[in-house]
N, C-alpha and C positions, 0 to 999 in steps of 0.2 A: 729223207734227204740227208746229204752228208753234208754237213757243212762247214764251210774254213773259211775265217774272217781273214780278212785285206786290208791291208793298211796302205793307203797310196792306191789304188785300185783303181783310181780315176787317171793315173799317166800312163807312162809311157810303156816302161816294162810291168808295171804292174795290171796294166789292161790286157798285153800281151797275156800275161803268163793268167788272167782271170778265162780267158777264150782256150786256153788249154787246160784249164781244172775243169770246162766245162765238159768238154769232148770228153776230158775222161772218167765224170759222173762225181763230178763234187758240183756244190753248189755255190759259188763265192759270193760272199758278203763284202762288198767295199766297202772302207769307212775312210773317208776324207776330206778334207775342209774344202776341198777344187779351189784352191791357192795357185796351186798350180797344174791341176787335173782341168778333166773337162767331161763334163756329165753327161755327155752325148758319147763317150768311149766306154759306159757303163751298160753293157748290154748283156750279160752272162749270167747277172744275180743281183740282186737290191742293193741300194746306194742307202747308205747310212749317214747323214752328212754330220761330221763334229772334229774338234781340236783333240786329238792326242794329249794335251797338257789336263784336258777337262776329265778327269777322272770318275764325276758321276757319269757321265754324260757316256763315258766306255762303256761302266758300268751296265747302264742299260741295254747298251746294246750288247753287252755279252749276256743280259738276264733275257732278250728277246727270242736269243738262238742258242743253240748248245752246240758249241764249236767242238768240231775234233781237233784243228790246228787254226795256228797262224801263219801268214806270210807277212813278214815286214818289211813293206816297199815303203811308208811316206819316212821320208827323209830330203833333206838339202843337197845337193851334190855335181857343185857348181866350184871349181879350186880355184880359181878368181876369187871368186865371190866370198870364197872363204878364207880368204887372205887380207880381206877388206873390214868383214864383218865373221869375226872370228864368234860371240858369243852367241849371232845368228843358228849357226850350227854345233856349239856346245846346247845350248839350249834344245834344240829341235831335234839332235839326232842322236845325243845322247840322253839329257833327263825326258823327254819325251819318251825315247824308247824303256826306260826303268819304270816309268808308269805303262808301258803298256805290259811288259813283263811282273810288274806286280799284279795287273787284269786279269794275265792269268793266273797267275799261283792264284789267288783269290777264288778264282775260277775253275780251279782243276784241270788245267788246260795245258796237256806236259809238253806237247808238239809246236816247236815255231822254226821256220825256216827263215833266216836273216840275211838281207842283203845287205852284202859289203862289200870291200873293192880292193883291188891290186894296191891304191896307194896305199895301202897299210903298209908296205916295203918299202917304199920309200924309191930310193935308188940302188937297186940292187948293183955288187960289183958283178955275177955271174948269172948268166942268161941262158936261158929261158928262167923264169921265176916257180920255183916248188913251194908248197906247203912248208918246207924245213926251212925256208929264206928265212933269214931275220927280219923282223918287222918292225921298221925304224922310220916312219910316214916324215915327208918335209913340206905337210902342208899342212892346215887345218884340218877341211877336210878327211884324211887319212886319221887325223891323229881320233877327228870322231868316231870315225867308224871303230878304229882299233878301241875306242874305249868304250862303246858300244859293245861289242866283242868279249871286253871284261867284265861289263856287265853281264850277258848270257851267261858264262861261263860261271859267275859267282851263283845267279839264280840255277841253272846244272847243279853245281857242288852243294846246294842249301838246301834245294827242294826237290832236287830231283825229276827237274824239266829234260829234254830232249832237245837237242838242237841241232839245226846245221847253218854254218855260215857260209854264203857263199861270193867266193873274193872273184868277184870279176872283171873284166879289161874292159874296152871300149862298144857297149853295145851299138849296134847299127842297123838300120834298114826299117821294111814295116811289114805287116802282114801281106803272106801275096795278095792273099783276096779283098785287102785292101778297107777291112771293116776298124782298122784303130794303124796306129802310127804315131811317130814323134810330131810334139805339138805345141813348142813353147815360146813364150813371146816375153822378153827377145830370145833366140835362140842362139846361145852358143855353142854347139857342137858342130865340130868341123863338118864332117858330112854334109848335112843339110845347108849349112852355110856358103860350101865351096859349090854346092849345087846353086844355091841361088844367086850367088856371085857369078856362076856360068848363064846362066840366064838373065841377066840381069837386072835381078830380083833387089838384090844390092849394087852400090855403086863400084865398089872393090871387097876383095878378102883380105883380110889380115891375115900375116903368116906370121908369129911369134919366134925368133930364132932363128936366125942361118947358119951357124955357130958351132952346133951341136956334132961331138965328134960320131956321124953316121956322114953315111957313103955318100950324100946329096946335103948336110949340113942344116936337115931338117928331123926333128924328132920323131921316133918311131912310134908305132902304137901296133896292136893286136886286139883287131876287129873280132868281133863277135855278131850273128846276125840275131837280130832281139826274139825271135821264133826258136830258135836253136835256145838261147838264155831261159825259155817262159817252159821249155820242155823241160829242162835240165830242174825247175825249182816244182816241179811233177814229182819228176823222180824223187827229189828229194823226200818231198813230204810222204809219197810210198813209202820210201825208207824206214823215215819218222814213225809212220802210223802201225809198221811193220817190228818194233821194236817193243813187244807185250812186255816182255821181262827184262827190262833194261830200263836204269835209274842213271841221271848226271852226268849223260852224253855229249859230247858238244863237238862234231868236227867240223872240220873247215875244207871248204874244196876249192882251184879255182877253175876259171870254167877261161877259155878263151882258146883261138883255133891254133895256136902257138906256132903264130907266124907273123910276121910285123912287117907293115907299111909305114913308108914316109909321109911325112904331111905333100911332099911334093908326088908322091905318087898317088896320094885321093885326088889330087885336084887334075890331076891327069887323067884318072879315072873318072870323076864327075864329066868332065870337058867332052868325054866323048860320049855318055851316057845324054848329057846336054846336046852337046854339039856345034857347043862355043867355046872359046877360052876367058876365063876370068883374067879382069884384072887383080892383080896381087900388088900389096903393099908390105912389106918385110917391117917388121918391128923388134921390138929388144926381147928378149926374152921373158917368160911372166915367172916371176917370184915362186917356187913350191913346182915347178915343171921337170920333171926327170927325161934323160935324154934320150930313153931307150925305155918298154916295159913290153915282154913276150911272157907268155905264159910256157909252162908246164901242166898241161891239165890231164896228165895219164892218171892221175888218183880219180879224177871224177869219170873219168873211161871204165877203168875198172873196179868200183864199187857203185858207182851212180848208175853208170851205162851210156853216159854221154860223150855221146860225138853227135857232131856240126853236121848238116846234113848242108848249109852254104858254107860255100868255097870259094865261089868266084868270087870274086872284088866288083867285079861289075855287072853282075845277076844281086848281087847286095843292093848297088849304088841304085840298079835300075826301080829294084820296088821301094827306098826311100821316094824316089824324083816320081814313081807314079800315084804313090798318096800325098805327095806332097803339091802335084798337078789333082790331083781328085779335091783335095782339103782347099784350094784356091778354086777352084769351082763352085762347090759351096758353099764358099763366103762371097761372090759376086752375084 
């Protein structure tokens, strides 16, 4: 068996992307405290349950398997939340990840594929967003990731790890076949939110911003569907595992369908996916919010191989609102 440990492997993209290491003959190992996972999305390969800070406790679990690589999905990554509770996410997304990268060097483990994220730019002035942007993050959140990032980058230059980061925009949606999905309580991601607000599941949606200079005075974003996100961190680790003669690597790709939606145009889309209208409540804008982020992801086209195989906005919205009607089933 091949095998590549998970970190976070119990949520959202990390479940996704463990249902795609399987298909293509790795065997994932999750390792997660289900803080905020859910042990019932761990179907592809063994659940390891432990803290990231707990460094015997890695330990073991890297002496029980011989990894070829890692994926590192557990992290925080919530820009609210990290604008609130700023050391929550120093703590957890970065000195956590330095101990999981010391696991490996320890370990002999040169391959890890790292999730990271668009805010690491911050606000860009020129759009769509490329690899060459400057990365100037104006939240928490961002600034961890980005120092996360320099972490990898130091253990590449030291030891001779292998890496790829991959910066990505707003993941969405769930598996068609409807075996894992977004699953957090409370859940702030607009998507699901503005779905259950059309249903209603909530009593209104909040919309942060009307302000914002875009065409409807609501901020843009660049959807990604989380099946297309779980493929692309595939390819990656190929890449990774495809790299015999090659020391200190580290690039960065972003992955996103580099096209952007308004906050007014999901809840549009949700509404007819539903086939109600939410009530909406407008509110002030949140602290760390950029007004606009589209990607650039032709570098991940042509080195990765990725491209989005969803495109509609509302073949997306549809298979969130059917795991998210399946996952309400299950709990009644």
């Amino acid at each position: 068996m091949t095998y590549v440990l998970v970190t976070g492997g119990a949520g959202y993209i990390g479940s996704h992307t463990c249902k795609q290491l399987a298909s293509a003959g790795y065997t994932p190992v999750t390792f997660d405290n289900l803080s905020r996972g859910h042990r019932d999305l761990v179907k592809w390969g063994p659940l390891e349950e432990g803290e990231l800070s707990d460094s015997s406790r890695l330990q073991e679990v890297f002496s029980k398997y011989k990894f070829e690589a890692v994926l590192h999905f557990a992290a925080f990554a919530y820009v609210g939340e990290s604008m609130t509770e700023p050391q929550l996410y120093l703590d957890n997304n970065v000195h956590n990840g330095t101990i999981l990268l010391d696991a490996c060097r320890i370990n002999g483990v040169r391959s890890i594929v790292v999730s990271s994220t668009c805010a690491v730019y911050g606000q860009p002035d020129i759009l769509p967003i490329s690899e060459d942007t400057e990365t100037a993050p104006i939240n928490i959140y961002g600034y961890s990731k980005l120092m996360l990032e320099s972490a990898v980058q130091s253990y590449c230059s030291c030891y001779g790890m292998n890496a790829i980061s991959l910066r990505y925009f707003n993941a969405c949606g769930a598996d068609p076949s409807l075996e894992t999905g977004e699953d957090h309580d409370p859940e702030p991601h607009l998507i699901p939110r503005a779905l259950m607000a059309s249903a209603g599941r909530l009593p209104h949606l909040d919309v942060f911003g009307a302000d914002f200079e875009t065409p409807d005075g609501t901020c843009i974003r660049d959807y990604i569907h989380v099946s297309d996100l779980a493929r692309a961190h595939v390819n990656a680790l190929q890449r990774l595992l495809n790299l015999d003669n090659t020391h200190g690597n580290h690039e960065k790709f972003n992955l996103g369908s580099a096209k952007g939606y308004s906050v007014r145009e999901i809840i549009d889309a949700a509404s007819k996916v539903v086939g109600k209208e939410p009530v909406i409540k407008y509110q002030d804008r949140r602290e760390g919010d950029p007004g606009e982020l589209i990607a650039d992801a032709a570098l991940a086209r042509e080195i990765l191989g990725f491209k989005p195989e969803y495109t509609d906005l509302e073949e997306i919205l549809q298979t969130a609102w059917a795991w998210m009607e399946k996952r309400s089933v299950e709990r009644t």
